[in-house]
N, C-alpha and C positions, 0 to 999 in steps of 0.2 A: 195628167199624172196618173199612175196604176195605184188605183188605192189601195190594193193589196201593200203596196208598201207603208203608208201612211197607218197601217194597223197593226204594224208587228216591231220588235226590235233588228234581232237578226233576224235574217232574210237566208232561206235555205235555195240554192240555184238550180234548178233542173242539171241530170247530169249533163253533159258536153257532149257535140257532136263532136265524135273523133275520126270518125272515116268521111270518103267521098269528100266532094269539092272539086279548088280547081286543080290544075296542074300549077306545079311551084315554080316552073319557066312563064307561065302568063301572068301569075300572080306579081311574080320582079317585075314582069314589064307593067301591068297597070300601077304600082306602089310607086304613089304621088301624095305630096303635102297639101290638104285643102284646109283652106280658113273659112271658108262660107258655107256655115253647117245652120240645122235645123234646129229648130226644139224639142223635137218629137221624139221622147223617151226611146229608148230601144226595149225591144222588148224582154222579159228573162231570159228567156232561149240563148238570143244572139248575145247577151250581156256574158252568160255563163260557159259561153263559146269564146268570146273573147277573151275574156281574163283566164282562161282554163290555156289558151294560144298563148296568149304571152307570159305565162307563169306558173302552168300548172302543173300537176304530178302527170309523166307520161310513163313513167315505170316503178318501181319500188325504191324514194325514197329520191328520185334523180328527178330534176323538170324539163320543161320546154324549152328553156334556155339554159345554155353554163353558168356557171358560175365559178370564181377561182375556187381550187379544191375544194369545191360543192360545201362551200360554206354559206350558200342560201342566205346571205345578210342583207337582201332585198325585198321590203314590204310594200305590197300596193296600195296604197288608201283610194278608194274609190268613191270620186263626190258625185253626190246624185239630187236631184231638186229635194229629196225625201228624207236626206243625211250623208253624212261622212261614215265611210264605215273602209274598213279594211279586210282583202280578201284572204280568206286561209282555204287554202288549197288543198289541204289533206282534208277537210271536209265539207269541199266545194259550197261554201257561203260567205256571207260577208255579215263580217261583226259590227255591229252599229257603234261608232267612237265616239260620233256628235247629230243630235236631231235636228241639227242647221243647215241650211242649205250652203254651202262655203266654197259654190264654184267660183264664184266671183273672188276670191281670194287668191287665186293660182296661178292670176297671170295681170297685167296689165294691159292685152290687146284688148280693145272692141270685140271680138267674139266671146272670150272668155265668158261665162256664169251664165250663158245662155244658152248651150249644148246641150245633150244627153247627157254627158258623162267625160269628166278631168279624173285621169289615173295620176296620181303623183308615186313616184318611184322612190322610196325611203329607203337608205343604206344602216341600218345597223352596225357602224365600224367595232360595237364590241366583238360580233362573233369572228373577224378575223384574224388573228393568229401568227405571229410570226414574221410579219411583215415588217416592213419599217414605214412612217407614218407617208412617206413619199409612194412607197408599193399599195398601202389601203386605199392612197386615192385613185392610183391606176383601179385600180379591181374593182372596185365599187361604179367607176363611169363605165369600166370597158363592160361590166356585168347587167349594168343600166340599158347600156345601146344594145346588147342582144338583147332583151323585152324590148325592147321600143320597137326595134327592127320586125321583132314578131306580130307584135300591135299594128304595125304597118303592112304587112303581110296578110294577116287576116282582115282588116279593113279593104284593100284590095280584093280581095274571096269573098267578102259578102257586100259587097258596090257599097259600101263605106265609108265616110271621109273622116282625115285626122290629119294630127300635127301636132310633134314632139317642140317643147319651147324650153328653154335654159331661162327666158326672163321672167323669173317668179318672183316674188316679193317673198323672199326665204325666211328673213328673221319674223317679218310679221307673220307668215303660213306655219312656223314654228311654234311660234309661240300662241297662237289659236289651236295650232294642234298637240298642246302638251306636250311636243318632244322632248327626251334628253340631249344632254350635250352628245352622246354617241351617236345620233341619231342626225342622219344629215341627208335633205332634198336634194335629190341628184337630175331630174327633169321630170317634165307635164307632160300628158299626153291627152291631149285633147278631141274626143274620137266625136260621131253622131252621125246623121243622114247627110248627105250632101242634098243643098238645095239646087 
């Protein structure tokens, strides 16, 4: 583990590589689901590369993925052997939520909580608007699957392995994670080295 983590709360990420890599036509063709991942921490760099791919600010105010009428009601929690923390993107770090390690919470397979790093994908159905409760559940999954498909993408770019899982243990990951009742686990993303 990077003891720099173990010393700080929140954790500030190097900025993100934004240029160069691969081409987006190879990158489709290698984006494949792998369950037989390592333990071996990722490092800052490619962490703040990742999460900046699947969810970061690429212009003023607009991200890396859609969202319906950029109502943004998608939080990452990012679990790491060192803590639970959630990433905020307008100032490239992640907030410390919990000093637990709570990979093991996010999933029921055999790989689970012994990865680098479970992104859990959290909808905030307060902030949208207008909908009817049948239209917030479209938008929040279809707003889900563009991050994930990113997270996939860039795992691909940097010989990466992961896998998006629906079977979480929601009530109990809830309720370890203080959620509100607005607040609802939409999928895992289970990223790290391929062995």
């Amino acid at each position: 583990m990077d003891t720099r983590l173990t010393q700080v709360t929140d954790i500030a990420l190097p900025a993100p590589r934004r240029k160069g890599g691969m081409p987006l036509m190879e990158a489709l063709n290698l984006r494949q689901s792998h369950r037989e991942l390592s333990p071996q921490p990722l490092d800052m760099q490619t962490l703040s590369d990742l999460l900046w791919a699947a969810w970061g600010y690429n212009r003023e105010h607009k991200r890396t993925a859609p969202s319906s009428h950029n109502r943004q009601e998608i939080d990452l929690y990012v679990f790491l052997e060192s803590g639970t923390y959630i990433y905020d993107a307008a100032g490239n770090r992640l907030l410390l939520h919990d000093h637990e390690d709570l990979r093991s919470l996010t999933g029921t397979q055999d790989f689970v909580g012994t990865t680098a790093v479970e992104i859990a994908m959290i909808a905030d159905t307060s902030k949208i608007k207008g909908k009817t409760p049948q239209g917030i559940i479209e938008a929040i999954y279809a707003n889900t699957g563009f991050i994930s498909q990113n997270i996939y993408l860039f795992c691909a770019h940097a010989g990466l392995g992961g896998v998006t899982r629906a079977i979480v243990p929601k009530e109990k990951l809830a309720q370890r994670l203080r959620l509100n009742d607005n607040q609802v686990i939409t999928l895992v993303h289970t990223v790290g080295h391929k062995k």
